[in-house]
C-alpha positions as CSV (number, residue, x, y, z in Angstrom):
1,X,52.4,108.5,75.2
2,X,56.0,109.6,75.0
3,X,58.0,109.3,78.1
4,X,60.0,113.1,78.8
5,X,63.8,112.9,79.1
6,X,65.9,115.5,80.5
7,X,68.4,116.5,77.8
8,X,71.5,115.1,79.5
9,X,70.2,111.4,79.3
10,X,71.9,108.9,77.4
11,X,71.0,105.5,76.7
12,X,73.0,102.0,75.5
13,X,70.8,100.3,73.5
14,X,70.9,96.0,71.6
15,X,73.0,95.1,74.8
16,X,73.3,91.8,77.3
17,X,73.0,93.3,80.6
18,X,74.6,91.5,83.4
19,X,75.2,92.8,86.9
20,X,76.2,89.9,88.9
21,X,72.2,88.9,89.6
22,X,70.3,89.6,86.5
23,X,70.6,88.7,83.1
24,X,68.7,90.2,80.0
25,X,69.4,89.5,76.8
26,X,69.2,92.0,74.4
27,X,68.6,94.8,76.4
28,X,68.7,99.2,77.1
29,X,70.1,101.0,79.5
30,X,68.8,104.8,79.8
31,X,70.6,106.7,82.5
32,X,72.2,110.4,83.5
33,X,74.5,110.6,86.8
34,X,72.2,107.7,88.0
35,X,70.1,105.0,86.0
36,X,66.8,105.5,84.9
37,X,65.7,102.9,83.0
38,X,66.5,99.4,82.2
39,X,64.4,96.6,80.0
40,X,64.3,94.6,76.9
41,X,64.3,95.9,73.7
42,X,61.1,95.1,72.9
43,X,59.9,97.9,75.6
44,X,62.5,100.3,74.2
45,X,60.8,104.1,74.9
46,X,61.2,106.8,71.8
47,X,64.4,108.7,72.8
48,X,66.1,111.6,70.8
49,X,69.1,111.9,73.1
50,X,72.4,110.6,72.6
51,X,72.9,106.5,72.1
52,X,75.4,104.1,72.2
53,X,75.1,100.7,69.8
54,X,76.0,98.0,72.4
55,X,75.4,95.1,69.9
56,X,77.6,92.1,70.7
57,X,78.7,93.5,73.9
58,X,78.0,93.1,77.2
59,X,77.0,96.1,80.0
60,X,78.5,95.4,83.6
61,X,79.3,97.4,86.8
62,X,82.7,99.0,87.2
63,X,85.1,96.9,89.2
64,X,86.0,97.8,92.6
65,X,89.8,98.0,93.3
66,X,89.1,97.8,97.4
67,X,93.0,97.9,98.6
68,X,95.9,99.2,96.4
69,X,98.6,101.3,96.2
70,X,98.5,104.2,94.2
71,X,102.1,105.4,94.7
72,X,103.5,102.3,93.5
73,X,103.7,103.3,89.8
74,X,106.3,105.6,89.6
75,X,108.1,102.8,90.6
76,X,108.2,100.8,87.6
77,X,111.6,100.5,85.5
78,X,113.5,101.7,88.5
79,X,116.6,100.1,89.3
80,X,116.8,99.3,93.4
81,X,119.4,96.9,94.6
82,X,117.1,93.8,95.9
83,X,117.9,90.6,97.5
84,X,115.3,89.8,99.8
85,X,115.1,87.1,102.0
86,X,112.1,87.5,104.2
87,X,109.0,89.4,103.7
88,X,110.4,92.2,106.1
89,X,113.4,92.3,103.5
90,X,111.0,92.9,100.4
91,X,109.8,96.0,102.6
92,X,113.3,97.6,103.5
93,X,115.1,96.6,100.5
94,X,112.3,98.2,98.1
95,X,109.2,99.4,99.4
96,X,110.0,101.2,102.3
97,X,113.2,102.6,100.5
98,X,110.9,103.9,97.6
99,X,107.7,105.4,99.6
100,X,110.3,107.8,101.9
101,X,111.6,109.7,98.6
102,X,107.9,110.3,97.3
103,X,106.2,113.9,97.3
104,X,103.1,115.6,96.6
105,X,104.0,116.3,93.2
106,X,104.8,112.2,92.2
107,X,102.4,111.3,94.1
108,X,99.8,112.9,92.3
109,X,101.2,112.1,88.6
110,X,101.5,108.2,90.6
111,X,97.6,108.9,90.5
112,X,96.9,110.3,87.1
113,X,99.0,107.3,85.4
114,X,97.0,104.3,88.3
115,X,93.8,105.9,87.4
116,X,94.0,105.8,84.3
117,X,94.7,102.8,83.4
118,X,92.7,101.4,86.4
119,X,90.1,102.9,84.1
120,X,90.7,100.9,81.1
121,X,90.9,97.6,83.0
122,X,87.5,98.3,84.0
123,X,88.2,99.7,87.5
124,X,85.6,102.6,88.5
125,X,86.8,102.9,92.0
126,X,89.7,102.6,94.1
127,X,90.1,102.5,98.3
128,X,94.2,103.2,98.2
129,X,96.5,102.8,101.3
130,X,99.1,105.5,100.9
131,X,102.8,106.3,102.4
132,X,104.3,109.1,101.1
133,X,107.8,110.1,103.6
134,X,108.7,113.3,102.1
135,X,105.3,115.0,102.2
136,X,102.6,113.7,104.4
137,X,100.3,117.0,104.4
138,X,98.5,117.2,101.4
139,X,99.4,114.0,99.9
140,X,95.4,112.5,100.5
141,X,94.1,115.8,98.2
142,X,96.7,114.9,95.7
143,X,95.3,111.5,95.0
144,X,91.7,112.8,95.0
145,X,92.6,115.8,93.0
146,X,93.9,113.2,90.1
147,X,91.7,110.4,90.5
148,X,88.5,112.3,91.6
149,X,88.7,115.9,90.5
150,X,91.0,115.0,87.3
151,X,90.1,111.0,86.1
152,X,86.3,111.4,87.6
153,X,86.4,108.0,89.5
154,X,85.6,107.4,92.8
155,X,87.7,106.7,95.8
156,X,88.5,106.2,99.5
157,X,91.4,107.0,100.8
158,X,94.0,106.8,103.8
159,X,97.7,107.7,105.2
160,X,99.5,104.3,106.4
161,X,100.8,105.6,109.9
162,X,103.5,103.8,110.7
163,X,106.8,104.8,113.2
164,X,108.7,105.4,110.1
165,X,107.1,108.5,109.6
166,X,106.2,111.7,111.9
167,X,103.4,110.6,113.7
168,X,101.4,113.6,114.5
169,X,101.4,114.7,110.4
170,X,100.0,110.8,109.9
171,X,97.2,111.3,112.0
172,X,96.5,114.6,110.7
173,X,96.3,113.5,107.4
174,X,94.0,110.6,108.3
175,X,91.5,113.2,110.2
176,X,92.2,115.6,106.9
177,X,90.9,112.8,105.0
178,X,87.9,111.6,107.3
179,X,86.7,115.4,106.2
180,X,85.8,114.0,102.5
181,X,82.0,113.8,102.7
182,X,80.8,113.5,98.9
183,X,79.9,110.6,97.0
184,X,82.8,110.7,94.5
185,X,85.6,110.3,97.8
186,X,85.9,109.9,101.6
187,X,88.6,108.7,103.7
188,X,89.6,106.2,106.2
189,X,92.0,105.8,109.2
190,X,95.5,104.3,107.8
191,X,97.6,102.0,109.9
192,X,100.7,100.0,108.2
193,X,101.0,97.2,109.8
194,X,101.4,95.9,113.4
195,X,105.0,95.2,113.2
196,X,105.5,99.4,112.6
197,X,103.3,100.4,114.7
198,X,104.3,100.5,118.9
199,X,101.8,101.0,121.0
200,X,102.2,104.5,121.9
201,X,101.5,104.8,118.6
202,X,98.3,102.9,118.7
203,X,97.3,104.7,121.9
204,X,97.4,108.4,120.0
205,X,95.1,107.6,117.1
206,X,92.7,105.4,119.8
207,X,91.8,108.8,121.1
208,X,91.4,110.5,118.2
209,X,89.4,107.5,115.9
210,X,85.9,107.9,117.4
211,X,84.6,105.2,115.7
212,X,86.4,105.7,112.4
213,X,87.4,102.5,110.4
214,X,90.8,101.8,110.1
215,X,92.6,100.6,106.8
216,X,95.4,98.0,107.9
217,X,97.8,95.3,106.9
218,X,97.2,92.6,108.9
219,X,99.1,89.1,108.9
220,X,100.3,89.6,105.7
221,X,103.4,87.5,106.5
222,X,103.7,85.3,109.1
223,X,106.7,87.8,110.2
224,X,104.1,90.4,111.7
225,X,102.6,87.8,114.1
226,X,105.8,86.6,115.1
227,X,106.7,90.1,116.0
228,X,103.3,90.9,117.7
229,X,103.7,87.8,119.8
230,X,107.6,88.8,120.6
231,X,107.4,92.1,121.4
232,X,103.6,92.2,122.9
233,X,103.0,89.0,123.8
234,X,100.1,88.9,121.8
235,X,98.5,88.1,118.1
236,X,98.0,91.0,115.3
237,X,94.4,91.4,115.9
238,X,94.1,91.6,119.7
239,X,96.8,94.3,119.8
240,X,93.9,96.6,117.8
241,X,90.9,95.1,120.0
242,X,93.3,96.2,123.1
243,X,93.0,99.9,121.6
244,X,89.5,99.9,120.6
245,X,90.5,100.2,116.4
246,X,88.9,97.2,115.3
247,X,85.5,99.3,114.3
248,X,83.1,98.5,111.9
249,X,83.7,98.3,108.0
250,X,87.5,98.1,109.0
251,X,89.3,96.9,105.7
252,X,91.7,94.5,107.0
253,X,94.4,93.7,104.4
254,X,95.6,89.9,103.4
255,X,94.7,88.2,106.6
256,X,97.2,85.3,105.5
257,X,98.2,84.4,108.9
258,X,95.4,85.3,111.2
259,X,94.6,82.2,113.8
260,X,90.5,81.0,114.6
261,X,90.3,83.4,117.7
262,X,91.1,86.3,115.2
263,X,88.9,85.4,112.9
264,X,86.0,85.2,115.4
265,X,87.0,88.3,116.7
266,X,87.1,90.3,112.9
267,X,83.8,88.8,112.7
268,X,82.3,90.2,115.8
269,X,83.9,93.3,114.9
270,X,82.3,93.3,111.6
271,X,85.4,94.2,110.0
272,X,85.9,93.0,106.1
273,X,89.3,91.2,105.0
274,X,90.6,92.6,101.8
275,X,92.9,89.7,100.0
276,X,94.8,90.4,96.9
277,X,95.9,87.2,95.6
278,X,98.0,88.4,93.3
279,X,100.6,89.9,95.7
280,X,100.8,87.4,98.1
281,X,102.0,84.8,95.3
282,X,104.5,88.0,94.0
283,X,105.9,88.0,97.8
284,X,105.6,84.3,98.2
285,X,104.1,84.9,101.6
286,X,101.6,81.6,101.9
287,X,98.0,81.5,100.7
288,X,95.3,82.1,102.5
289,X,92.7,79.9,104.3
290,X,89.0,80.5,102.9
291,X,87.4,78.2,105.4
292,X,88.6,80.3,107.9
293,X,86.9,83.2,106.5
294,X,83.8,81.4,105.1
295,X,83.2,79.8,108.8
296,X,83.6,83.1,110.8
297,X,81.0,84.7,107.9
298,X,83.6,87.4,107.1
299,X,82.8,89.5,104.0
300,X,85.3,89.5,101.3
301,X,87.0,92.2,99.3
302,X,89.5,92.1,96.7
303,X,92.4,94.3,95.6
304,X,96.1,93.8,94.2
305,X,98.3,95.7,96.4
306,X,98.9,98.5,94.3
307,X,100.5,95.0,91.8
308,X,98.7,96.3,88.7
309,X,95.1,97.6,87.7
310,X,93.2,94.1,86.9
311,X,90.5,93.3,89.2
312,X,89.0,91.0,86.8
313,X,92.3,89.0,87.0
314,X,92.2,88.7,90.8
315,X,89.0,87.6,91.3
316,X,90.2,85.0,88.7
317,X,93.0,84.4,90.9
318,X,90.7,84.5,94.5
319,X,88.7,81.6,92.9
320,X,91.8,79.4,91.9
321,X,94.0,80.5,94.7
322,X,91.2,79.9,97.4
323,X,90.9,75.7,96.1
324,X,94.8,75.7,96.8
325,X,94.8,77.4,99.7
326,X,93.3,74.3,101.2
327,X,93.8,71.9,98.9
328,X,90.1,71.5,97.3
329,X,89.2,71.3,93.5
330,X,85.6,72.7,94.8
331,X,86.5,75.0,97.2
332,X,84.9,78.2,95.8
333,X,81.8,77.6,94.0
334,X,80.1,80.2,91.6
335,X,77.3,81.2,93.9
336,X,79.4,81.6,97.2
337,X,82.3,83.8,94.7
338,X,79.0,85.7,93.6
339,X,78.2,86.7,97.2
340,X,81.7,88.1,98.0
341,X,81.4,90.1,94.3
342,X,77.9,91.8,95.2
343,X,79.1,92.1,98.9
344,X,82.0,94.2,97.2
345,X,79.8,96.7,96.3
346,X,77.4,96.5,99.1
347,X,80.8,97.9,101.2
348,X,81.8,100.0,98.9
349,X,77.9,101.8,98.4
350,X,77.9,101.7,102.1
351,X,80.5,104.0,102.4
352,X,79.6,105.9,99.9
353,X,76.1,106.3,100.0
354,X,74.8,105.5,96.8
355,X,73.3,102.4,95.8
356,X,76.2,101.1,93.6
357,X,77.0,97.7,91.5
358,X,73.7,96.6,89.8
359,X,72.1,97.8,87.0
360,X,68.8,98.8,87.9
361,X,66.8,102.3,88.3
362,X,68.0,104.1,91.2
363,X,72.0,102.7,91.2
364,X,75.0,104.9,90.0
365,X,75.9,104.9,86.5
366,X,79.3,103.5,86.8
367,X,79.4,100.9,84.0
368,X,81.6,99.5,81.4
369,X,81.0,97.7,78.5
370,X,82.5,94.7,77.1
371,X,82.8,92.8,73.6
372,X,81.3,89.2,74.1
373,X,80.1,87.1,71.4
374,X,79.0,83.8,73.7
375,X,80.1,80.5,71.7
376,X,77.6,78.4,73.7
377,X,73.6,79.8,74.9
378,X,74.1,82.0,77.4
379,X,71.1,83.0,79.7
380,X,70.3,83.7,83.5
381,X,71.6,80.5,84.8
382,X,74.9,80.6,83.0
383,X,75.6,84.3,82.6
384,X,78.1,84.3,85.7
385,X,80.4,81.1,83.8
386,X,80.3,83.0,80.5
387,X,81.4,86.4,82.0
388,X,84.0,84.7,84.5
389,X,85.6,82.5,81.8
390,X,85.2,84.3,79.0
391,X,85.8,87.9,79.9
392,X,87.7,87.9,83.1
393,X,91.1,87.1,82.0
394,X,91.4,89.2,79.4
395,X,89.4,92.1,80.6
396,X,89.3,94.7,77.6
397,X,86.2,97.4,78.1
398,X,85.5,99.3,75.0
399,X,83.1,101.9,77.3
400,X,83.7,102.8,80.5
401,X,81.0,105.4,82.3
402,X,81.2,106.7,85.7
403,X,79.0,109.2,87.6
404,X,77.0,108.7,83.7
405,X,80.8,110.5,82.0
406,X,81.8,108.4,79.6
407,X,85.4,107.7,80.3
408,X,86.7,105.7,77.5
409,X,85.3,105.3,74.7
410,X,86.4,102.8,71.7
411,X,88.8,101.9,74.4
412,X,90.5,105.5,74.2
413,X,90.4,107.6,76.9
414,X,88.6,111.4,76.9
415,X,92.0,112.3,78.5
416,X,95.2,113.9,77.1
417,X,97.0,110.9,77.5
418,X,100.5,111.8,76.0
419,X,100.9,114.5,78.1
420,X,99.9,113.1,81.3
421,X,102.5,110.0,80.7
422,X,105.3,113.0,80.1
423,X,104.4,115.0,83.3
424,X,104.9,111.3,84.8
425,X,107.7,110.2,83.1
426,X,109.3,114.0,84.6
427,X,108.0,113.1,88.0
428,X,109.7,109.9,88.0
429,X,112.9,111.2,87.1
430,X,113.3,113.8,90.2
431,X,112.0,110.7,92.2
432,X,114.7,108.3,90.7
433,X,116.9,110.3,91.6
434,X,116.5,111.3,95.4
435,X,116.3,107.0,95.5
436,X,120.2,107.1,94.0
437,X,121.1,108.9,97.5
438,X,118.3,106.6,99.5
């Protein structure tokens, strides 16, 4: 008998399917906002809907970007004097010279431009870590209006209080954003870093956080322990156990410098560590220690620090830094790197709630597809070393689908592309100037 479909079903059809645990060869994917249906061909039902040819091409889950920074963009071509000589330079001389100029308005085109092409790498979803010093009101609905309401990814996002700005609208932000409640975005608490951050400052958003994970920088240099321990007399990670912010699913950016005790403690905490390899090599700030992490059973994210749109390229990067980081040509085996990958989304579904990252009856369908013709037999045992090797450093998806949309298709967009690089390109112009009087 003829199995019904509702008329907004699609299905991708002659396909490897690979989502990070199972492998099927030539394979079908039948799905709406959700999956419906996966098998071999063999068992393919009789549809009439619309169908997508996925011969010589493999179906994966969208990558999660799980920290970046989103206002970053508009900052590329810009000319800023910079001659740093410490970590702490790097942030005065650029970063924290270029966040204070943004606004709303190059925020959001920041967004359209990031999404975008976060899309074409790939990415389906993004957990951003944003300082805007201009405008702090409104600047969390201008990243989900572009990258939810606009781009149709998903995201999670967050204000980076810090003493640079006006603390009260930096908490109010963060509580705006902790309002999100949908699938497609919700928010988080956003701390900078210790080393801008006092502790009255710590000691307002302790009694407002109620439980709330935060979204910090933490030991990214060895300059914000230093300071900790100078100023407090303590490390990074106890200052935020002291307030009672280390709460569960707490993203914890880089983690480069954190000590054994910290570790434990993140652990306890179950708090995650989000490292982005990629941007600690950029600031030359050390490399981090994956025993640390692996001994303490702390779950691993990965992001790029708002340092381009590849994930596929930093997990690359994880599995290559992580051996150096100490000093071990088998540091990071396939089966432990496939654990921090499915754990990714096992966070990221968490906070969601939807059951995200495989490709099975009953998850999201937020999927790309990617050309692959395998030189050697690929099958369930190998499918992991053909998709890392093969695909990952040059990560070009000719499909992307999110919430069942299709995205990109052919590897062009749905979007009016042209004219949302112009509106950016205008942004970036009222923003390059107010840095000329920065």
């Amino acid at each position: 008998m003829r199995k019904e479909y509702c008329q907004t079903m699609k299905a991708i059809i002659n396909v490897k399917i690979y989502d990070y645990e199972t492998y099927i060869e030539n394979g079908y994917c039948i799905y709406g906002k959700e999956i419906v249906e996966v098998g071999t061909m063999d068992n393919f039902p009789d549809f009439d809907e619309e169908i997508i040819d996925g011969t010589n091409q493999i179906l994966l889950p969208g990558f999660i970007n799980s920290h970046t920074h989103i206002y970053s963009t508009l900052v590329r071509g810009a000319s800023i004097p910079f001659n740093p000589k410490s970590f702490r330079d790097i942030l005065e001389q650029l970063w924290w010279k270029f966040d204070s100029k943004l606004d709303n308005t190059s925020t959001f085109h920041s967004a359209m431009v990031y999404g975008l092409e976060s899309l074409k790498s790939g990415v389906t979803s993004l957990i951003d870590h944003h300082a805007s010093g201009l405008e702090i009101i409104g600047s969390l609905d201008a990243l989900k209006r572009a990258i939810v309401d606009k781009l149709g990814m998903r995201g999670i996002f967050c204000f980076e209080t810090s003493d640079r700005f006006n603390i009260t609208e930096c908490i109010e932000e963060n509580l705006a954003g902790l309002k999100y409640d949908s699938h497609e975005a919700r928010g988080m608490f956003g701390l900078h870093a210790s080393m801008s951050l006092s502790e009255e400052t710590l000691d307002k958003v302790s009694r407002i956080l109620a439980g709330a994970p935060i979204h910090v920088h933490v030991a990214e240099s060895i300059e914000d322990e230093e300071d900790s321990l100078e100023k407090y007399n303590t490390r990074v990670i106890d200052r935020y156990l002291k307030y009672g912010l280390l709460n569960k699913d707490s993203i914890l950016a880089h983690c480069v410098h954190i000590d054994e005790q910290e570790a434990k403690n993140i652990s306890y905490k179950k708090a995650v560590i989000a490292l982005n390899p990629t941007s600690n090599m950029n600031n030359a700030v050390g490399a981090f220690n994956i025993d640390l992490f692996r001994n303490n059973n702390i779950p691993i994210l990965i992001g790029n620090d708002g340092l381009g749109t590849n994930i596929a390229k930093e997990w690359t990067y994880f599995f290559f830094a992580g051996k150096a980081g100490i000093n071990d040509a088998a540091g990071i085996g396939f089966d432990e790197l496939l654990k921090y990958i499915n754990g990714s989304y096992e966070y990221f579904g968490r906070q969601m709630g939807i059951k995200i990252g495989k490709i099975k009856e009953g998850y999201v369908a937020d999927f790309v597809l990617v050309p692959y013709l395998n030189p050697t037999d690929m099958n369930q045992s190998n499918a992991f070393g053909h998709v890392f090797f093969g695909l990952f450093e040059n990560f070009k998806p000719s499909y992307v689908i999110v919430k069942g949309k299709t995205l990109i298709e052919d590897y062009e967009s749905i979007f009016d592309e042209e004219t949302l690089y112009k509106n950016a390109h205008i942004a970036s112009k009222a923003l390059w100037e107010r840095l000329g009087d920065a």
